[in-house]
ZAMARGU-4260 file (C-alpha; in steps of 0.2 Angstrom, whole numbers, plus 5000, padded with zeros to 4 digits):
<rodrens>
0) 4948/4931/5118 | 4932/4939/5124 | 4938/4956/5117 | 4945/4952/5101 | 4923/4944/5101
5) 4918/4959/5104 | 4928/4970/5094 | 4921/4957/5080 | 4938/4947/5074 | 4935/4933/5065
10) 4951/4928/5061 | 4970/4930/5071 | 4986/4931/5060 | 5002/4924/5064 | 5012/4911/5069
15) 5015/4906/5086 | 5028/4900/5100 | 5028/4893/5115 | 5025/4911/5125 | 5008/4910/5115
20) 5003/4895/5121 | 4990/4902/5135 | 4981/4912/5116 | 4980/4894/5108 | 4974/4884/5122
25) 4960/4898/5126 | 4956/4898/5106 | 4949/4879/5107 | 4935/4887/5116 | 4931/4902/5103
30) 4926/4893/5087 | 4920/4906/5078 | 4940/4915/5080 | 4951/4906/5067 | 4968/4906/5067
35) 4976/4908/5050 | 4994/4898/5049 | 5010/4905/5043 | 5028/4897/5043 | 5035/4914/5040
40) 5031/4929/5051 | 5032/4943/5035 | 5016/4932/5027 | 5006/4934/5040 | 5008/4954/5044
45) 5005/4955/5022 | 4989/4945/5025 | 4983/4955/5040 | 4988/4974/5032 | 4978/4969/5017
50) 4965/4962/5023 | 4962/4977/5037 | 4966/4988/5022 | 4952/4982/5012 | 4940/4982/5024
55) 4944/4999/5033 | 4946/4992/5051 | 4959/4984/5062 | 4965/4967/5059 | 4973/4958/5075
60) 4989/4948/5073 | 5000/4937/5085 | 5019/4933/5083 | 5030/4925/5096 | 5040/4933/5107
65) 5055/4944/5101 | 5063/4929/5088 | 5047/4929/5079 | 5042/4951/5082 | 5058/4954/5073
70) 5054/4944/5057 | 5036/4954/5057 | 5046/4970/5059 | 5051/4974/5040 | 5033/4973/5036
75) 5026/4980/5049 | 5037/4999/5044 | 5027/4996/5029 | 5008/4996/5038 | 5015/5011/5046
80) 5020/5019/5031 | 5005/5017/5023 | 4991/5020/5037 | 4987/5003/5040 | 4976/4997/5056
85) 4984/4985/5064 | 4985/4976/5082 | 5001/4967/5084 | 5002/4957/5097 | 5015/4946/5105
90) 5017/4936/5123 | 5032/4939/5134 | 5041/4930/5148 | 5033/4932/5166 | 5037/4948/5173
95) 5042/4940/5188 | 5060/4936/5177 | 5068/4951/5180 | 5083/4945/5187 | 5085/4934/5171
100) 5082/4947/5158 | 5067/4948/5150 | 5066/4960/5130 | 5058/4974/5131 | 5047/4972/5117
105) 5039/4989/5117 | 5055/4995/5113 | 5058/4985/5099 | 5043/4992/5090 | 5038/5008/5095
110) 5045/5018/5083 | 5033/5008/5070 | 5017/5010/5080 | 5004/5025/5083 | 5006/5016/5103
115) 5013/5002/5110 | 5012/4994/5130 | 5013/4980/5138 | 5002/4972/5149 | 5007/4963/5165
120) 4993/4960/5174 | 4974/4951/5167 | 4965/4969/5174 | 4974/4978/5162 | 4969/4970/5146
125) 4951/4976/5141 | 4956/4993/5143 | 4973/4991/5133 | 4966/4980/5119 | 4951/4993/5119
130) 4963/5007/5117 | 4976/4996/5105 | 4957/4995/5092 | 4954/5013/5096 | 4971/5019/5091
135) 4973/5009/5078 | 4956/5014/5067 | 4957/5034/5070 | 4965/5044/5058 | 4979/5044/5055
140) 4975/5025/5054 | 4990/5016/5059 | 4998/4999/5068 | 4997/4996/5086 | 5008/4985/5099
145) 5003/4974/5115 | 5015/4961/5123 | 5006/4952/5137 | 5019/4945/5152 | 5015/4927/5152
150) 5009/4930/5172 | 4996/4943/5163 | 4990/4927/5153 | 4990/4914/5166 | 4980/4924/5181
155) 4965/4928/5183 | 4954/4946/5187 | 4936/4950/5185 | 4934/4960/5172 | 4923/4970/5159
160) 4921/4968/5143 | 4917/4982/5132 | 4924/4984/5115 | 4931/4999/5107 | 4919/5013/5100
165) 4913/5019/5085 | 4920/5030/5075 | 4915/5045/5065 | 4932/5052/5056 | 4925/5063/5045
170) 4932/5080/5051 | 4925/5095/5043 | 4940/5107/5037 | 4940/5124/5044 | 4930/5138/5034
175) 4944/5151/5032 | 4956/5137/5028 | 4944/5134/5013 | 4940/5149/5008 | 4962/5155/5007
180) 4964/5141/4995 | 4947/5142/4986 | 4957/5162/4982 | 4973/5156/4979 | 4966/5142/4966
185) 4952/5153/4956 | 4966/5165/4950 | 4977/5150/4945 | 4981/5148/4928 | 4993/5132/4929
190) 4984/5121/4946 | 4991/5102/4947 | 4982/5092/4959 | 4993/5080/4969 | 4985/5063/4975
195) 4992/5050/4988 | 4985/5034/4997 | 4976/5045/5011 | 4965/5050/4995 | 4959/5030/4993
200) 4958/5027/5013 | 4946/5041/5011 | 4935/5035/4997 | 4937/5051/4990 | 4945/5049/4971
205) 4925/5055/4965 | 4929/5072/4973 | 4949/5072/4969 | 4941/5072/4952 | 4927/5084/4954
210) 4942/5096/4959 | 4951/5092/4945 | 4938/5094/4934 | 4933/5112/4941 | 4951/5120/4940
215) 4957/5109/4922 | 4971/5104/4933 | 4984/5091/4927 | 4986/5079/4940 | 4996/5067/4946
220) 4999/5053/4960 | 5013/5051/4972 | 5007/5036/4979 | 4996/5023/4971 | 4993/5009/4983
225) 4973/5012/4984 | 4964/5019/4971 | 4967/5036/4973 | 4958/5045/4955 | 4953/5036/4941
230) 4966/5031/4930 | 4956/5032/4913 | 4951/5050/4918 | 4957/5061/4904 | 4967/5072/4917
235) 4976/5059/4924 | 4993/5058/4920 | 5000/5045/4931 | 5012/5042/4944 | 5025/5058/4948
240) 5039/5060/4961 | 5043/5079/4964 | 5057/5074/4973 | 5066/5065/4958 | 5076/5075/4945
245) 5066/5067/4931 | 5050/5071/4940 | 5051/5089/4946 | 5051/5097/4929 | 5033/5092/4930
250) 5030/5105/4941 | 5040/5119/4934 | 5027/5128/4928 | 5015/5126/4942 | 5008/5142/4950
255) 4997/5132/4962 | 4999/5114/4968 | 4984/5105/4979 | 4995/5088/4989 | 4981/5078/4996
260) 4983/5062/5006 | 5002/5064/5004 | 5017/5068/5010 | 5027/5081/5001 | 5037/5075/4995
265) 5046/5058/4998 | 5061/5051/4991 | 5076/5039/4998 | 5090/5052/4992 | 5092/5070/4997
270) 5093/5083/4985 | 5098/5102/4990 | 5086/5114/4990 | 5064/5114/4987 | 5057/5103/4975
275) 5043/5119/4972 | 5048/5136/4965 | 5046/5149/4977 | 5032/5156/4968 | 5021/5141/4970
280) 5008/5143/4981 | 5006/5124/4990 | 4991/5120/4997 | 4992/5103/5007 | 4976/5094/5012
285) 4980/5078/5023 | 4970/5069/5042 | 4989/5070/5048 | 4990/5086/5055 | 5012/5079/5057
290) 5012/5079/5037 | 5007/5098/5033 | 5023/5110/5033 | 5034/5097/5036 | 5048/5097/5022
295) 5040/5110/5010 | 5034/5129/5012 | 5016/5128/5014 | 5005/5143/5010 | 4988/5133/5015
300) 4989/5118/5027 | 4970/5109/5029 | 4972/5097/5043 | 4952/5086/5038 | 4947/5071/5031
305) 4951/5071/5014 | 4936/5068/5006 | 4927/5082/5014 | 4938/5095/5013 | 4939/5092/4993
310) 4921/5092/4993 | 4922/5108/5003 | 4936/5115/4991 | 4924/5114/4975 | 4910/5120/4981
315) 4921/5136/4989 | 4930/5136/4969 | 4914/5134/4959 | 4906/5152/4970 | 4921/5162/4968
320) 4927/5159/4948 | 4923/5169/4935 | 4917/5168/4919 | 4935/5168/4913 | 4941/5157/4927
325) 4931/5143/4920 | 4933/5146/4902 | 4953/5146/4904 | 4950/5129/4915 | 4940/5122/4902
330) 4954/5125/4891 | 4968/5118/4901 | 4955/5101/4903 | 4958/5100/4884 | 4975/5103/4884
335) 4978/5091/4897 | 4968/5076/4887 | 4979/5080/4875 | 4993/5076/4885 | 4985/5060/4892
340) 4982/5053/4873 | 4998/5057/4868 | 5004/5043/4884 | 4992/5032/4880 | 5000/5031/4859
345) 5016/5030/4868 | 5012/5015/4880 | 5006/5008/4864 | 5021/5013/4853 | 5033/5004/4868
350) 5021/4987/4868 | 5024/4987/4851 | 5041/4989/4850 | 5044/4975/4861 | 5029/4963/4858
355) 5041/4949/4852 | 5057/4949/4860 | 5061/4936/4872 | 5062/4934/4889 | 5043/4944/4885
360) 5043/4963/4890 | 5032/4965/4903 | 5021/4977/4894 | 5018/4961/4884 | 5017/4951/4899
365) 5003/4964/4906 | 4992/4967/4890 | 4990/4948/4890 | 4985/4944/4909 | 4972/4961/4904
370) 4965/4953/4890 | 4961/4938/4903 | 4957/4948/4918 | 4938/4948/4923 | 4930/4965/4926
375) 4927/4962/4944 | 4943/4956/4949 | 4955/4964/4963 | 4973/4967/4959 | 4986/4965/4973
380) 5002/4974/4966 | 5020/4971/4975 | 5027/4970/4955 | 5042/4981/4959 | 5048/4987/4941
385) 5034/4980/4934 | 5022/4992/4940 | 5025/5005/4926 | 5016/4993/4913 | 5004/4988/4926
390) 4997/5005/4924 | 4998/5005/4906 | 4990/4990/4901 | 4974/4991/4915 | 4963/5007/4921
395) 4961/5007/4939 | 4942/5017/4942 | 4933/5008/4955 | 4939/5010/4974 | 4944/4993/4978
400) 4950/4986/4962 | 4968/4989/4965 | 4979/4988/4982 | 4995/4990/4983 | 5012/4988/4994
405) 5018/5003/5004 | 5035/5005/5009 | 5050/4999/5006 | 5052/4982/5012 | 5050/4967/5000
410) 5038/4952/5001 | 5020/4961/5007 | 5013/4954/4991 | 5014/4934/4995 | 5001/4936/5009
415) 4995/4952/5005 | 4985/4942/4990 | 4978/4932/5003 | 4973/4945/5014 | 4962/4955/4998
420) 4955/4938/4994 | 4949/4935/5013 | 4940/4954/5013 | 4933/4950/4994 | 4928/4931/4995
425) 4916/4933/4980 | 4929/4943/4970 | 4943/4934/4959 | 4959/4940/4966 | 4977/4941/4958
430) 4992/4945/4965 | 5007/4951/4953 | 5023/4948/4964 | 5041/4951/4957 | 5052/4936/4960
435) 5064/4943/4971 | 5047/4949/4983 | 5040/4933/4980 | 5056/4926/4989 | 5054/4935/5003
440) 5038/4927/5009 | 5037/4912/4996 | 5033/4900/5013 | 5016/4911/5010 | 5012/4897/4996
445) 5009/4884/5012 | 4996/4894/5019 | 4987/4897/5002 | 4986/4878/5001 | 4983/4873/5020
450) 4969/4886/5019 | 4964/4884/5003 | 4963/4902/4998 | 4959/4901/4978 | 4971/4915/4974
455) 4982/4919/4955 | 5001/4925/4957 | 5008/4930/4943 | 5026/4931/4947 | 5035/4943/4936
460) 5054/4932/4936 | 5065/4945/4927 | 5081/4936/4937 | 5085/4950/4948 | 5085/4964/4962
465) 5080/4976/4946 | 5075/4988/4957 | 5093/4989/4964 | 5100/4992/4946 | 5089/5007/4942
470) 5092/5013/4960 | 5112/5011/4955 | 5111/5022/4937 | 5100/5036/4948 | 5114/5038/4964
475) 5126/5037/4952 | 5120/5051/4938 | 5111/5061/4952 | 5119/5060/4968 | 5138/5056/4961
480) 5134/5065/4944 | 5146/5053/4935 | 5141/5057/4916 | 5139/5040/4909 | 5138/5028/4925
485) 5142/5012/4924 | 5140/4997/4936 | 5143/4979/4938 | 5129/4978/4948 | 5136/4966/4961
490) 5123/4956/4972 | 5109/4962/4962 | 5107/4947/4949 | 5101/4929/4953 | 5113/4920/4941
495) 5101/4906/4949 | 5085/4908/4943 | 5071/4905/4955 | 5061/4890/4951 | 5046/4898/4961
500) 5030/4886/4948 | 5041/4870/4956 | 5044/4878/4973 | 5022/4880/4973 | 5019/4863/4968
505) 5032/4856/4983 | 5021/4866/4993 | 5003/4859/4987 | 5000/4875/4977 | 4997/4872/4956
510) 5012/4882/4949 | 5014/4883/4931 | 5032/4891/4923 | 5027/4902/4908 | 5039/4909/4893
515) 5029/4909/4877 | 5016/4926/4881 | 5003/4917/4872 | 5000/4906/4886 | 4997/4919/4899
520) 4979/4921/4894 | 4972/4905/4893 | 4982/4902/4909 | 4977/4915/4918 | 4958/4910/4915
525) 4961/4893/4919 | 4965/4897/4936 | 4955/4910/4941 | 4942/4896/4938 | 4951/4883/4948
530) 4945/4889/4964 | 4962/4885/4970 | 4978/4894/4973 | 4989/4894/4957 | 5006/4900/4952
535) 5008/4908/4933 | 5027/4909/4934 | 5031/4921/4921 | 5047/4924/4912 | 5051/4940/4906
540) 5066/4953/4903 | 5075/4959/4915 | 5087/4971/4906 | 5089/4990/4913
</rodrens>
């Protein structure tokens, strides 16, 4: 407790057993240490990987033994997916059990964490907890685990208590590394800058778009959990996965391509062969020296913090272009708005078409909660399928205004919203969940009103796993090539609609079912002026 004081925690995640016990009892005496309640562990590692998120530095959770580690662990692949600094903590049985059995529960989530130990004695746990901070908030940012044997809790040891250290992560790239792709970019006539989440941890979407700006490069983002470039910039062109079949083309005529912040290039199916022609020169800026060279050839690997070795990058470009250089890139800048108008019409064109059919489209659904947002407010987005008209309704320009989930597993967005509206008390905060994400975590909806955490869910309830079904048509017309793939998409549908507005109210929360689009708004403004948690549960098409 007295290092989790010093390293400046105010609040501790989690729910609890009996092998935490020894934590609770100590906690009476630390007031200014508040535990924050779940009944479900997955709510409780979404609040703690938002909020740490948010606020750049580690956020300290406690689960209970292996029963309650192993509902943490889906969630917990997410924070390491996406960087997130985390200290996961849970007690164990007394080392003195051995004859019993005893889990090893290092094992059970090590290959999830930057470092994971346990202690077994009360000398070891300033230095390990200091360690466990200090891991977790040097790049590459990631979780952390400590299990503490229940003798380790119960004994006593003199100790010191000295927290964790400052740090400076901003490493400068090296020189020559700059100046090889500052050559290879100033004779580009078709760049594309790449951006992922490392982008946004670094606060460097303002010198993504310098870059940009400097070479008239299209660009486009393989991640958008953090605001990683501004989406109303006119050489934006939104989310791309080179790995995909329908993404890939993008690249085709790329002569140069800038990754930053990204790994090149994920997907969940494997497809023969490069993603990039073998004439495209990559150059792959990222803090994770593991990420460079690891899946694609790499003419240029920059292992620095982001946001200074963009900087770094236009400085070197705006020396070494000619005259022509920046005319031609100047010309591909006004092609490229070109492109981005032509997406917006079509945006418009689709929430047109669809404006009035019923269930709503969620492009209707998400031009009327923009029409009600307030300019300050923070959107926590686990929306699933929905996310396409997410993008198309809002622009996303200041760092902050936008977090995201990261990985695979569902139901990060329940106390994800919780854990942005911690870090951003003064900032209106609305979480847009799909239902089947919502489910995962929907015991979230307690903690929102024992804690009273004045956040807005919009749940998107289309009825099904859509994911699933737009997964199903891409194995089977990419990976089984079947030329007009059809599926009964078993398991995938809830012929049971979730009742998630009742499901709220049973658990204190205002929820509120919504079908007519015209409601949304007024809704949506309603609540946000509440001060209280509310659910908007929104019906809406769910058709593939």
């Amino acid at each position: 407790m007295e290092m989790l004081r010093a390293e400046g925690i105010e609040y501790i995640f989690g729910n609890p057993g009996t092998s935490e016990g020894p934590i609770l009892d100590e906690l009476e005496n630390y007031p200014d240490i508040r535990y924050m309640l779940t009944t479900q562990e997955g709510a409780a590692m979404g609040m703690a990987d938002a909020y740490a998120r948010h606020r750049g530095e580690p956020a300290f959770v406690n689960l209970h033994i292996e029963t309650g580690l192993a509902n943490g662990i889906s969630l917990l692949a997410n924070a390491a997916e996406g960087n997130t600094p985390l200290v996961l903590t849970s007690a164990n049985k007394d080392i003195r059990k051995l004859a019993e059995g005893r889990t090893n529960l290092v094992e059970m989530v090590s290959q999830f964490c930057k470092w994971s130990a346990e202690v077994t004695h009360p000398e070891q746990v300033p230095s390990v907890m200091r360690r466990a901070f200090n891991e977790a908030k040097t790049p590459p940012m990631g979780p952390v685990y400590i299990a503490f044997s229940a003798n380790a809790l119960d004994d006593e040891a003199e100790v010191s208590i000295v927290p964790s250290h400052k740090t400076y992560s901003r490493s400068a790239p090296d020189a020559n590394a700059i100046d090889e792709a500052a050559n290879i970019l100033a004779d580009s006539t078709n760049p594309v800058l790449i951006v992922g989440d490392g982008v946004g941890r670094a606060h460097a979407s303002g010198e993504a778009a310098r870059l940009a700006e400097t070479l008239g490069a299209k660009v486009y983002a393989s991640f958008y959990s953090h605001v990683n470039f501004p989406t109303s910039h006119p050489q934006y062109l939104g989310m791309a996965n080179p790995s995909m079949p329908d993404d890939k083309a993008l690249l085709a005529d790329a002569d140069a391509v800038v990754a930053v912040g990204t790994p090149v290039f994920p997907g969940y199916f494997y497809f023969s062969g490069s993603v990039l022609n073998p004439e495209v020169s990559l150059i792959h800026i990222d803090a994770d020296a593991t990420q460079i060279g690891r899946t694609e050839p790499t003419e240029v690997g920059i292992v620095a913090d982001p946001r200074t070795a963009l900087a770094a990058l236009a400085d070197a470009l705006e020396l070494r272009m000619s005259g022509a250089a920046r005319e031609a890139a100047i010309g591909r800048s006004a092609s490229v708005s070109e492109e981005k108008v032509a997406q917006q019409a079509a945006w418009q064109a689709r929430l047109e078409s669809r404006r009035d059919i019923s269930p709503m489209s969620a492009e209707r659904m998400m031009a009327e909660i923009a029409a009600a947002m307030p300019d300050d407010a923070i959107i926590v987005d686990d929306s699933v399928t929905t996310r396409a008209s997410i993008f198309g309704a809002l622009d996303f320009d200041e760092p902050g205004s936008l977090l995201g989930i990261t990985g695979g597993a569902l139901g990060w967005g329940m106390g994800g919203t919780m854990g942005a509206k911690m870090a951003n008390p003064d900032r209106p905060v609305i979480g847009i969940i799909g239902d089947g994400s919502a489910m995962m975590t929907v015991q979230a909806l307690w903690t929102a009103a024992n804690s009273d955490i004045p956040v807005v869910y919009v749940i998107c309830n289309n009825r099904a796993y859509r994911v699933l079904k737009l997964n199903m048509n891409l194995y089977k017309r990419e990976i089984l090539a079947e030329e007009n793939p059809q599926s009964e998409y078993i398991a995938m549908d809830f012929p049971t609609p979730f009742d998630i507005a009742a499901i709220a109210n049973a658990m204190g929360v205002h929820g509120i079912k919504i079908s007519d689009p015209s409601e949304i708004a007024p809704a949506l403004r309603d609540a946000i002026a509440l001060g209280k948690p509310v659910v908007l549960d929104v019906s809406i098409d769910g058709a593939v």
